[in-house]
C-alpha positions as CSV (number, residue, x, y, z in Angstrom):
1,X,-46.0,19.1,-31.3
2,X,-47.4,17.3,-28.5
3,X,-45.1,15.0,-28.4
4,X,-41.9,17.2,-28.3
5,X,-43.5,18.9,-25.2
6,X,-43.8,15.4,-23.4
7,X,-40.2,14.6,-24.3
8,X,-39.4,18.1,-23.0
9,X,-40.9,17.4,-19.7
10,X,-39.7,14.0,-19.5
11,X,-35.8,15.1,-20.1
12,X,-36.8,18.0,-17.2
13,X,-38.1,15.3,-14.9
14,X,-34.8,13.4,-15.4
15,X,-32.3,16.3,-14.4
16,X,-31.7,16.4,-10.6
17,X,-33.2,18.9,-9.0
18,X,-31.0,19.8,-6.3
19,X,-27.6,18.3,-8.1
20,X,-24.4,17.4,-5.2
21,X,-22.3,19.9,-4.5
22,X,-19.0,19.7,-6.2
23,X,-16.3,18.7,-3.0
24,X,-13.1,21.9,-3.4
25,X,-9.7,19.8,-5.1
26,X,-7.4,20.1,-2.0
27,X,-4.0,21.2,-3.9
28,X,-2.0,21.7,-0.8
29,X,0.5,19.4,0.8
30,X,-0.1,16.6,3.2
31,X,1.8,17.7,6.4
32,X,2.8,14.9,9.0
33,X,4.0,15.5,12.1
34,X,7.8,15.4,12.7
35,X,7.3,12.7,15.4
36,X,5.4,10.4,13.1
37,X,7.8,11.6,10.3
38,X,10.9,10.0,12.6
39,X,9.1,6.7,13.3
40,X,8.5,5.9,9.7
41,X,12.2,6.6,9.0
42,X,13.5,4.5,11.5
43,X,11.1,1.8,10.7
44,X,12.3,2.1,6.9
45,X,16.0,2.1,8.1
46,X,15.5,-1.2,10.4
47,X,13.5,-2.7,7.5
48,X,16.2,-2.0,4.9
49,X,18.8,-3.2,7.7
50,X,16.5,-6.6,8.0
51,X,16.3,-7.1,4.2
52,X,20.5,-6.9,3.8
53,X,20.6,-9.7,6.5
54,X,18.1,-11.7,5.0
55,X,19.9,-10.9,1.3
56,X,23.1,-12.0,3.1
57,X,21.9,-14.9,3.8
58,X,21.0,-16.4,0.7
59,X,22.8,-18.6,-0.9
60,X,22.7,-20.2,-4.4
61,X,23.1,-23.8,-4.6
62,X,24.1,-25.5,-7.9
63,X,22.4,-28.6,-8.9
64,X,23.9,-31.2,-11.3
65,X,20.7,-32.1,-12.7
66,X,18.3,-29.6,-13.0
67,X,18.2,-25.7,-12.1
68,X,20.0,-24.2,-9.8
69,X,18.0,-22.9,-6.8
70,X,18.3,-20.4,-3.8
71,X,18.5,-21.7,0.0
72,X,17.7,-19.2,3.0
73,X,19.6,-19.6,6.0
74,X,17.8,-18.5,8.8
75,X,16.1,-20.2,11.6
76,X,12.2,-20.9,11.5
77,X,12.2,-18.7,14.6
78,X,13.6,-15.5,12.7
79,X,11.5,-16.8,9.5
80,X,8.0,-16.2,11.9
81,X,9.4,-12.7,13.0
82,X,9.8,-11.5,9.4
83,X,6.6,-12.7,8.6
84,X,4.7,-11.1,11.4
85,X,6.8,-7.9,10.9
86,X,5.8,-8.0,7.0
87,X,2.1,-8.1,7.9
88,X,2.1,-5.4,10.4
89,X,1.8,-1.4,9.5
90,X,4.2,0.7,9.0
91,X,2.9,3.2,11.4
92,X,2.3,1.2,14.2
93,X,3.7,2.0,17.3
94,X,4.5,-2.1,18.5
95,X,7.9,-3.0,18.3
């Protein structure tokens, strides 16, 4: 008997006494504001704009021995550009 009472206390000692308090579930809608709304689809339209060009410049070259492979023609000047634009954020405000 004494021993169920120590396990008793024990499993007491182990529940929090003050547990966290449960954060609400926010079930709304994330608004943005119109201005930052307009940026990111201008940003998406030059990006899709930058990605036909760059898709318009690839070409397929056939090999006679081996597989055939793509080339990119572009300069290494516009190949840094595209790889500082792909790093950057979306939402930033540098162009």
């Amino acid at each position: 008997m004494e021993n169920d009472e120590e396990e008793d206390d024990f499993f007491e000692d182990m529940i929090e006494k003050n547990p966290p308090k449960q954060y609400p579930v926010f079930e709304g809608q994330v608004v943005i504001p119109r201005i930052k709304y307009e940026h990111l689809e201008e940003k998406a339209a030059s990006l899709q704009t930058d990605l036909k060009g760059i898709l318009d410049k690839v070409k397929v070259v056939k090999n006679s021995f081996g597989k055939s492979y793509l080339k990119l023609e572009i300069t290494e000047g516009r190949l840094e550009r595209y790889k500082l634009e792909a790093n950057r954020p979306l939402d930033s405000q540098i162009r």
